[in-house]
FIKOL-326218 format. One record per residue (C-alpha): x, y, z; residue in one letter; residue number from 1. Coordinates in Angstrom, 3 decimals. Layout:
% FIKOL-326218
X,Y,Z,A,NUM
...
This chain:
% FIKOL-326218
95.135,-16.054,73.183,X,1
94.152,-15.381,76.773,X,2
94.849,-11.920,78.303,X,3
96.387,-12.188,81.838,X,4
93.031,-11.434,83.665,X,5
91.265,-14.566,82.037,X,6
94.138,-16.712,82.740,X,7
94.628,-15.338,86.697,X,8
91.211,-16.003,87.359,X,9
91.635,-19.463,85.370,X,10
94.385,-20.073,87.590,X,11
92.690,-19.090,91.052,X,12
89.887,-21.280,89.389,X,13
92.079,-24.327,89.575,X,14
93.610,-23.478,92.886,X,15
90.268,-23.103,94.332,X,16
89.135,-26.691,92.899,X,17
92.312,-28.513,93.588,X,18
91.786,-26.560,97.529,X,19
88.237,-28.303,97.802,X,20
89.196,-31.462,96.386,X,21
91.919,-31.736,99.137,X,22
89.517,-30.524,101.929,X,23
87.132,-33.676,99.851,X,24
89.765,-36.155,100.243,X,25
91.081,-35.164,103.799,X,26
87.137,-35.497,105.018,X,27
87.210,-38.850,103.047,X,28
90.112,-40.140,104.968,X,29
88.717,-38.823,108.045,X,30
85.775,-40.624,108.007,X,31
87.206,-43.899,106.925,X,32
90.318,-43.399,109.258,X,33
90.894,-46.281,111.643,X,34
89.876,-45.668,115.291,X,35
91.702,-47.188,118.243,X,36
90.427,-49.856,119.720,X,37
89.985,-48.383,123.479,X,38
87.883,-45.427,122.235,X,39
85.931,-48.457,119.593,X,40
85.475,-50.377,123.376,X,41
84.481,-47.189,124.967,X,42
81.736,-46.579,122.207,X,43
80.648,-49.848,122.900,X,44
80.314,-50.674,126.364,X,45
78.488,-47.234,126.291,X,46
76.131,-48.975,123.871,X,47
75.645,-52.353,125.480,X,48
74.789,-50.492,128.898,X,49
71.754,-48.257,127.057,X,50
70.786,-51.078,125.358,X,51
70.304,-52.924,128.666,X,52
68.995,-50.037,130.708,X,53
66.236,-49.596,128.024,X,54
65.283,-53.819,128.208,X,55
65.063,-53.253,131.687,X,56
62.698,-50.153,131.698,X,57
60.843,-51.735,128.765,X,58
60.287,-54.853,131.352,X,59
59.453,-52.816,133.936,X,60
56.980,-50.638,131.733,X,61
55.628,-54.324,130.829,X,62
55.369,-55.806,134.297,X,63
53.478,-52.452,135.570,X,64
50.753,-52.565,132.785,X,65
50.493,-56.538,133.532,X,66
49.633,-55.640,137.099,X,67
47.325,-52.630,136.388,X,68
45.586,-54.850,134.198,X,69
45.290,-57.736,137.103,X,70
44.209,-55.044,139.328,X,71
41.403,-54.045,136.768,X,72
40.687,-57.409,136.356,X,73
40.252,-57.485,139.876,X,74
38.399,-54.265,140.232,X,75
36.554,-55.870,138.046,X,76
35.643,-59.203,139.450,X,77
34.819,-56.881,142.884,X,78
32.736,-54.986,141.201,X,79
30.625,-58.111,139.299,X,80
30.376,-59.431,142.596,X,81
28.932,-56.615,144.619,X,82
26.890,-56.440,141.467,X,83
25.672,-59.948,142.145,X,84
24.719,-59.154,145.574,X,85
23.074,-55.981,145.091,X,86
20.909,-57.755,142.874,X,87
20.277,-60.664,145.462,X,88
19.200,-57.876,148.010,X,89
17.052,-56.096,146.191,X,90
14.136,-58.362,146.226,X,91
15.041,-58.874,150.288,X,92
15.013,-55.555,150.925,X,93
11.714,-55.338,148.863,X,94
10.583,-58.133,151.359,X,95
11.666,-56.580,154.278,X,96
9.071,-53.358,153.304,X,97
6.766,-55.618,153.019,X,98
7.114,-57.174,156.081,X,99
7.530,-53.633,158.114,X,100
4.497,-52.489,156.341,X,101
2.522,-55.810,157.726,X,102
4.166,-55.377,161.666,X,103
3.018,-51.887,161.101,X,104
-0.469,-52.842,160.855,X,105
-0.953,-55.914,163.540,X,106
1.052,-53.121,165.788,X,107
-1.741,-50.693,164.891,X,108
-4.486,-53.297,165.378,X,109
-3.159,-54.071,168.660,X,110
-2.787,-50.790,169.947,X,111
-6.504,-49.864,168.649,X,112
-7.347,-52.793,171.018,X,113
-6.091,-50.971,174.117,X,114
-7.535,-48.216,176.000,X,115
-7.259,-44.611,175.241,X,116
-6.073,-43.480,178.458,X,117
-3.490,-46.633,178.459,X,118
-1.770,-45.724,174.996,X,119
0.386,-43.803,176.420,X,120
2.448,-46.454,177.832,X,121
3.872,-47.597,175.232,X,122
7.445,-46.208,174.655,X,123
7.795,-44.274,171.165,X,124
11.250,-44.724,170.618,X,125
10.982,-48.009,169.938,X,126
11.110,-49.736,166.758,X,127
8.053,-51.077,165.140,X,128
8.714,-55.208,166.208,X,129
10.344,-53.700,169.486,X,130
6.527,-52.451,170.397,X,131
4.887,-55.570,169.555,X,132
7.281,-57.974,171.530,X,133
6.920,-55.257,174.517,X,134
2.930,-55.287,173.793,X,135
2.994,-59.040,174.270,X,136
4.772,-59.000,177.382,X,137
2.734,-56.533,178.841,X,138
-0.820,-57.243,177.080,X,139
-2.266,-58.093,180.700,X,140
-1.696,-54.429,182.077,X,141
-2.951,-52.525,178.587,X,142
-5.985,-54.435,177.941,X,143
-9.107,-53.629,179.598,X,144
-10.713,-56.588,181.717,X,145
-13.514,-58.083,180.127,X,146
-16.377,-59.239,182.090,X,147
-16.220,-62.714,183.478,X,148
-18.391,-65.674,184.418,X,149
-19.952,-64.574,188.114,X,150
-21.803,-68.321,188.008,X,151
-24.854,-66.714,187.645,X,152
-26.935,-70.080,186.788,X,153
-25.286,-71.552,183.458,X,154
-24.884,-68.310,181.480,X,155
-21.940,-65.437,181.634,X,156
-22.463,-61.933,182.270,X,157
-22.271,-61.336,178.630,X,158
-25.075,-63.239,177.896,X,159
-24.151,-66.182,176.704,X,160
-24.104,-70.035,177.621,X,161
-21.261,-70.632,179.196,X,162
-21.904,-74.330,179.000,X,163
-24.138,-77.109,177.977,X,164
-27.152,-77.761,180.442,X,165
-26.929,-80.788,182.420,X,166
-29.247,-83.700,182.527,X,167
-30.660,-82.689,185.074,X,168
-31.785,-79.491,183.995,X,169
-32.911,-80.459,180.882,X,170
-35.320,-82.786,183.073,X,171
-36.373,-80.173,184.918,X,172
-37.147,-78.117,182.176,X,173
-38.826,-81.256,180.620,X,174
-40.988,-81.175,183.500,X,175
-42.561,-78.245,183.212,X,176
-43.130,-78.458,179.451,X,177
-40.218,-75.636,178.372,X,178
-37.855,-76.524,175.770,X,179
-33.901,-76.251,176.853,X,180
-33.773,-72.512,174.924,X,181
-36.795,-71.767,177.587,X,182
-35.003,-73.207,180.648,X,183
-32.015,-70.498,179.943,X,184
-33.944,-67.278,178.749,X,185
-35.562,-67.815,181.974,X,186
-32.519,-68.320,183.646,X,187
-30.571,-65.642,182.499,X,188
-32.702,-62.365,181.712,X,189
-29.569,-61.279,179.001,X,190
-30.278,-64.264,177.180,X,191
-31.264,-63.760,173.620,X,192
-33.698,-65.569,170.971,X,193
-30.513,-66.617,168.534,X,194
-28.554,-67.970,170.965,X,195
-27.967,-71.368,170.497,X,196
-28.230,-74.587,173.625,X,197
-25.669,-76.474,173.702,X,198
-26.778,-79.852,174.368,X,199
């Protein structure tokens, strides 16, 4: 037979399980308890409204990366095309230092043609075709004058026929037994051996 300590505690055993088998059954029946229909509403209109605001930032998330992407694609297209036409000016641009290199040297040519003491009238600040258009325009004033026909008989002052001999002197010179080549040297004292007659 029990002693009254082991059936006290026995008894505070069962009190203490029928206790949490209540506190079970009241949770049960909480949680399974009917809610009203305004706070049911409530929990739901609450819902619908998240629900939406999250489509429409999902959109929105959606239509910005569609138009970053467009604008990459576009960035993108830019970039291809600059691409294209860097590589269409490259071989121009190669041309065009060609070209200056050539001006350069006709400009030095031409200025090697004028006097020393005349040089210096050519403006430096301008560019490289700049001097040769202003060298043409003024190539009467740089150059130095070159000697000129005086009519000394048929020959220039530089020695050479200046045009064919006429009939007449080629009679002439007939006449007194000298070939045409004779009738000039004599002529002209300048004249020299490899010059040629014109006839």
């Amino acid at each position: 037979m029990a002693t009254p300590e082991e059936t006290a505690a026995a008894a505070a055993k069962t009190a203490a399980d029928e206790a949490a088998a209540k506190q079970a059954e009241e949770t049960k029946n909480k949680e399974f308890a009917p809610v009203p229909y305004s706070r049911f509403s409530e929990v739901n209109e609450e819902k619908k409204a998240l629900e939406k605001k999250l489509q429409e930032k999902e959109a929105a998330e959606k239509a910005d990366t569609e138009k970053r992407l467009i604008e990459q694609q576009e960035f993108q297209k830019l970039a291809d095309t600059r691409g294209k036409e860097l590589a269409d000016l490259q071989p121009k641009a190669a041309k065009a230092d060609a070209l200056e290199k050539t001006l350069q040297t006709v400009l030095d040519s031409q200025i090697a043609d004028i006097p020393e003491d005349k040089r210096g009238l050519i403006p430096e600040k301008l560019s490289t075709q700049d001097k040769l258009e202003w060298l043409a325009k003024n190539a009467a004033i740089l150059k130095a004058p070159g000697s000129f026909d005086i009519g000394a008989g048929k020959v220039g002052a530089d020695g050479k026929q200046s045009k064919p001999l006429e009939p007449g002197e080629i009679e002439t010179a007939a006449r007194f037994g000298m070939s045409a080549e004779e009738y000039v040297k004599y002529q002209n004292p300048h004249y020299s051996k490899t010059q040629e007659v014109k006839k």
